[in-house]
ZAMILO-197263 format. One record per residue (C-alpha): residue in one letter; x, y, z. Coordinates in steps of 0.5 Angstrom, whole numbers, padded with zeros to 4 digits, always signed. Example, Ala and Ser with C-alpha at 12.3 -4.5 7.8 and 13.67 -1.06 7.14 Angstrom:
2
A+0025-0009+0016S+0027-0002+0014
This chain:
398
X+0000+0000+0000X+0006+0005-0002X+0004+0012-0003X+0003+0015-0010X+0007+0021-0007X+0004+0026-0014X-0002+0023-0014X-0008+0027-0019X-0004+0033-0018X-0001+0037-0025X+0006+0038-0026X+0010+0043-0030X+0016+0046-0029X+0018+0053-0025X+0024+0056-0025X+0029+0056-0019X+0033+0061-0015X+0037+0060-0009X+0042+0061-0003X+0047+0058+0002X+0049+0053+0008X+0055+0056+0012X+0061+0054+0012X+0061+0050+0005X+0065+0051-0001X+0063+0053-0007X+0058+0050-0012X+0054+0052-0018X+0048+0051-0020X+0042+0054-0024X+0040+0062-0022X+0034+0062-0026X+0028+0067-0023X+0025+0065-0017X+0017+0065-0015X+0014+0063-0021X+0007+0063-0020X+0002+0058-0022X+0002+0061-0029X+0009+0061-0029X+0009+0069-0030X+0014+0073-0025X+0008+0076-0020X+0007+0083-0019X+0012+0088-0016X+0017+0083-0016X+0024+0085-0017X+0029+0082-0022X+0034+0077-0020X+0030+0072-0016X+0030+0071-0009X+0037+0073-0007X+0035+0080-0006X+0036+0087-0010X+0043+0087-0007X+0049+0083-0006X+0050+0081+0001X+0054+0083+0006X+0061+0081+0007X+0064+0080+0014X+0061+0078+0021X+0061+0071+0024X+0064+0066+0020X+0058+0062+0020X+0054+0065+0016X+0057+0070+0012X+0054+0076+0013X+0052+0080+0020X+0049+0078+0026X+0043+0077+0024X+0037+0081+0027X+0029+0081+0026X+0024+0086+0028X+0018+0083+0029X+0016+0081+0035X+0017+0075+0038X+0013+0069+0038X+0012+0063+0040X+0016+0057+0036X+0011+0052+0034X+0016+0047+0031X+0014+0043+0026X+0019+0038+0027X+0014+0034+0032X+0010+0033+0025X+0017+0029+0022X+0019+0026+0028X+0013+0023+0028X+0013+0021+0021X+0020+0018+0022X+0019+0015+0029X+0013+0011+0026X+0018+0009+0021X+0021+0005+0026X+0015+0000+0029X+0011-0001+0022X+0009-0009+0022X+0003-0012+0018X-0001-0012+0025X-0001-0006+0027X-0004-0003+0020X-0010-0003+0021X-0008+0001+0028X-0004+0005+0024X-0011+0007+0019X-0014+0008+0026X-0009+0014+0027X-0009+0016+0021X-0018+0017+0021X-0016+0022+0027X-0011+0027+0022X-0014+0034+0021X-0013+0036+0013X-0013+0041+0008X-0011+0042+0001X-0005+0045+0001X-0005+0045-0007X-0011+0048-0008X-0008+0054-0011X-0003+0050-0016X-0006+0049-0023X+0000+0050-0027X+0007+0051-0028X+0008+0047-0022X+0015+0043-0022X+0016+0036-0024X+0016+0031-0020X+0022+0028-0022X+0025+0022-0018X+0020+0016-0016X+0020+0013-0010X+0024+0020-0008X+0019+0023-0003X+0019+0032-0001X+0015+0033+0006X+0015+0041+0008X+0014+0042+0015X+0012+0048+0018X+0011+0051+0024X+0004+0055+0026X+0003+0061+0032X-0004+0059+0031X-0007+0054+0037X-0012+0052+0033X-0009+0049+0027X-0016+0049+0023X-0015+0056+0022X-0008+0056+0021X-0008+0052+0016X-0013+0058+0012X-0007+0063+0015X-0009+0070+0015X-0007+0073+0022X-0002+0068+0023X+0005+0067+0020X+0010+0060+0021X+0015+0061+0026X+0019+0054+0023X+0020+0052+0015X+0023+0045+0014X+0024+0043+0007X+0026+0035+0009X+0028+0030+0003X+0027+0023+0003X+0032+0019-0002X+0029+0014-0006X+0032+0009-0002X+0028+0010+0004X+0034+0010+0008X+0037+0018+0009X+0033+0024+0010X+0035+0031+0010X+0032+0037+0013X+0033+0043+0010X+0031+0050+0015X+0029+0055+0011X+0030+0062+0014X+0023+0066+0016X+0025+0072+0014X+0028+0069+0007X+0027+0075+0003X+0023+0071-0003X+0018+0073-0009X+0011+0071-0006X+0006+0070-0012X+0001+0077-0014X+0005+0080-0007X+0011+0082-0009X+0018+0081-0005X+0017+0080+0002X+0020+0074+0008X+0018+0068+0007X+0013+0067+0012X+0009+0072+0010X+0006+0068+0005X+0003+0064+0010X+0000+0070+0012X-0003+0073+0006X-0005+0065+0004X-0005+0060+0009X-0002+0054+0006X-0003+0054-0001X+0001+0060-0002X+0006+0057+0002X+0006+0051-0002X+0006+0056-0008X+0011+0061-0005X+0018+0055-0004X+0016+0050-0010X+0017+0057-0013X+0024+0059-0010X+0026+0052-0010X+0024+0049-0016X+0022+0042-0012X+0015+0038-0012X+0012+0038-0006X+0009+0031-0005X+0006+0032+0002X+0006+0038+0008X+0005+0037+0015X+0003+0043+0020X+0003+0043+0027X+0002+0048+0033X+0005+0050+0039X+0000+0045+0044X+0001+0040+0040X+0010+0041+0041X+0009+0041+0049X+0004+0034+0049X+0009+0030+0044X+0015+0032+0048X+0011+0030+0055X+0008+0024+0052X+0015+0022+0051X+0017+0023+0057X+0021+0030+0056X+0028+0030+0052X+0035+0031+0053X+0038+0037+0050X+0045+0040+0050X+0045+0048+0053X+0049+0052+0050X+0050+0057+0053X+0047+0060+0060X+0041+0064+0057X+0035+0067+0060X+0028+0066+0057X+0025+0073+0054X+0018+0070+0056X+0014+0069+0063X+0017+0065+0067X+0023+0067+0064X+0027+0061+0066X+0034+0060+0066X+0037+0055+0062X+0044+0054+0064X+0049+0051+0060X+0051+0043+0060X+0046+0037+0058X+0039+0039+0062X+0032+0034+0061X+0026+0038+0059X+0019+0038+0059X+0015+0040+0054X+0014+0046+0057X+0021+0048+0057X+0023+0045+0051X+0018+0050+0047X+0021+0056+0051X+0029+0054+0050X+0028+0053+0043X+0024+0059+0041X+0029+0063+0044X+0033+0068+0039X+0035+0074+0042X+0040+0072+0046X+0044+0069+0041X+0049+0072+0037X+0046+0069+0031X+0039+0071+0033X+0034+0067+0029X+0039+0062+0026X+0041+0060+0033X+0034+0058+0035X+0033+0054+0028X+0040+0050+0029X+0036+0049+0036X+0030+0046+0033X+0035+0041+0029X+0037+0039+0036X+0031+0038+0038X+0029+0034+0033X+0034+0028+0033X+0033+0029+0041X+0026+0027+0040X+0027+0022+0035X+0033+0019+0040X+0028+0018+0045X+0023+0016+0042X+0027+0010+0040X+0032+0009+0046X+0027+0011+0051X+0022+0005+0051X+0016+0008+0047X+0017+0004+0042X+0016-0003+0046X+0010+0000+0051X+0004+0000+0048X+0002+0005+0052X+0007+0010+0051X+0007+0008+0043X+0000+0010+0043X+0000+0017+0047X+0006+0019+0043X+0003+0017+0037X-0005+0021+0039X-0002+0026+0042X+0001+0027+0034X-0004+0026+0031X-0009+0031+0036X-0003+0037+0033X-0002+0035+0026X-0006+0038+0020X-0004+0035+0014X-0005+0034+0006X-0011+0029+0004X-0006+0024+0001X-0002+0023+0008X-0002+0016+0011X+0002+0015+0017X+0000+0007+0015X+0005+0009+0008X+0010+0013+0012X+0011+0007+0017X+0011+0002+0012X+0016+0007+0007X+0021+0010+0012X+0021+0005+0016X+0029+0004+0016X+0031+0011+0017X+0034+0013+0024X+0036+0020+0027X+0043+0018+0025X+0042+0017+0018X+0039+0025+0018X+0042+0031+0016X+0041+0037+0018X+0043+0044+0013X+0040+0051+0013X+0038+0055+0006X+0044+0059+0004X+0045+0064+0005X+0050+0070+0003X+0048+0075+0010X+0043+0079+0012X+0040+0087+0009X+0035+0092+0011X+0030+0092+0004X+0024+0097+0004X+0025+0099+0013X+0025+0091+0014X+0032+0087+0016X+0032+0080+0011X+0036+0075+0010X+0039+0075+0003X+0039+0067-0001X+0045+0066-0005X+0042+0064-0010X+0048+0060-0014X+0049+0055-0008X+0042+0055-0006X+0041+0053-0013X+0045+0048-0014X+0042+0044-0008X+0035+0044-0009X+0037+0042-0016X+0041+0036-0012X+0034+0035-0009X+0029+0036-0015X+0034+0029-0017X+0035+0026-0011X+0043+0028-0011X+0043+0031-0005X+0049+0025-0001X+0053+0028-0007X+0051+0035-0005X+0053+0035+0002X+0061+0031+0000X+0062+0037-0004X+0059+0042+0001X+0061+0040+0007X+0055+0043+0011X+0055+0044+0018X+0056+0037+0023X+0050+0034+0025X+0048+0036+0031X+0047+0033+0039X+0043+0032+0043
């Protein structure tokens, strides 16, 4: 019962701009226009160029990102961490058996959808490699995923890109900056995470097929309730502080440096923290990556795996936060990833050449030669080959 990943949807082909992973050496790739639409035209105020911004980036600042310290202007809000919606998809990969298939259907029966291609009709990118799969995960600061999914006054905190290799045993997530400067379609340029606001998901979807030229075969949405259940269902996490650091937030708790257990509640007020850091946002993002594998890592080690009970908590307290596609089945991802473990994940960022101020805002300028080469590495399932020749930054721990 294996997944149709483009199943009934039209395929065409969009045009593909890009960015950088810090610390990589330098590749080539297509720097094609970016943000196509679904008619295939540029949309309406968008400046040339793609989606690497009107200007160069900056030179100088910390060597591992290319640019200035990163800095944002928008108000803070909580992290709504799209990665549960992965760990989840790659824990279950781990315990699919023929018996536990008519369970599995069961969970998937309790799965919000929506139809996150509703706005795709033409010009989208070709799927191009069966068995492959592209699963975008994203972060909503709604609490009510229904209404998340339709955005409006909502934007997505976490925007994950993660690639599945046809083999079924890798996997690759690629974080995607919110404030990515990029072409959204009929908006002009803007950060990246505004689509979700002007369009909700199938904008979203619109907006990064655009700026990646890669078919999207499946999106998970997720909420900040559903990020504190998960990780308690879990029994909390294990994660590496690196630094002292006081939450900006009530309680304003302290972390102190060193390897802490969390709850979720702790989890999702670490991980949220940018200001703090040097890096800023990316900081915060390079968090979520450790989280991430801190979960899955105990997902596996922890014993949910072999108690009945704590599988079937986990796994309700995913399904209560995830919206999905209508041709996502947890059934399918089981049976598919099934030998995809948290040391066979790869964690990148979007390249990026440095920040800008642009129109009263500071962005994030994609490097759109690199960022070209890699979703073009992902649109035909060469990504292992792109990373030996980029060396992209180490895993991270727990």
């Amino acid at each position: 019962m294996s997944m149709s990943p483009s199943q009934n949807r039209s395929s065409g082909r969009a045009s593909v701009s890009g960015a950088n992973v810090p610390g990589q050496g330098r590749s080539s790739g297509r720097a094609g226009a970016a943000g196509r639409g679904p008619s295939g035209g540029r949309p309406p105020g968008a400046a040339g160029g793609g989606p690497g911004g009107r200007r160069p980036g900056p030179s100088g600042g910390p060597p591992a990102y290319g640019g200035r310290p990163y800095r944002s202007r928008t108000r803070p809000r909580w992290g709504r961490i799209a990665l549960v919606a992965g760990v989840a998809t790659l824990v279950l990969a781990l315990v699919a058996g023929g018996g536990l298939w008519a369970y599995y259907r069961g969970i998937d029966k309790g799965l919000k959808r929506t139809d996150p291609f509703a706005q795709i009709t033409g010009g989208r990118p070709a799927k191009t490699v069966d068995g492959a799969l592209n699963i975008l995960l994203l972060g909503s600061d709604s609490r009510d995923p229904d209404n998340a999914a339709k955005g409006g006054e909502w934007r997505t905190d976490t925007l994950i890109l993660m690639h599945v290799s046809a083999s079924h045993d890798k996997a690759y997530l690629i974080s995607i900056p919110r404030d990515l400067y990029v072409p959204i379609p009929d908006h002009g340029r803007s950060k990246i995470n505004a689509a979700f606001a002007y369009g909700g998901l199938p904008l979203t979807v619109r907006t990064i097929e655009g700026f990646t030229d890669v078919h999207i075969d499946h999106v998970a949405l997720i909420d900040f309730g559903g990020f504190k259940q998960v990780t308690d269902a879990l029994g909390g996490v294990d994660l590496n502080i690196e630094q002292d650091v006081k939450s900006i937030h009530p309680p304003y708790r302290q972390f102190h440096k060193g390897v802490r257990h969390l709850d979720g509640a702790e989890a999702l007020d670490y991980v949220r923290q940018r200001k703090q850091f040097p890096e800023g946002d990316f900081a915060r993002m390079r968090h979520q990556q450790q989280f991430m594998k801190a979960l899955l890592d105990k997902a596996v080690s922890g014993g949910t795996l072999s108690n009945p009970l704590k599988l079937n908590a986990f796994l309700k307290a995913t399904t209560k936060a995830m919206t999905v596609d209508n041709d996502f089945s947890i059934a399918d991802m089981a049976l598919q990833f099934r030998g995809i473990h948290s040391d066979d994940l790869t964690f990148m960022v979007s390249p990026f050449s440095g920040t800008e101020d642009i129109d009263g805002e500071n962005v994030v300028v994609s490097d759109k030669p690199r960022a070209a080469s890699l979703y073009d590495a992902v649109a035909k399932d060469k990504v292992a080959d792109w990373v030996t020749q980029n060396h992209p930054a180490p895993k991270p721990t727990g």
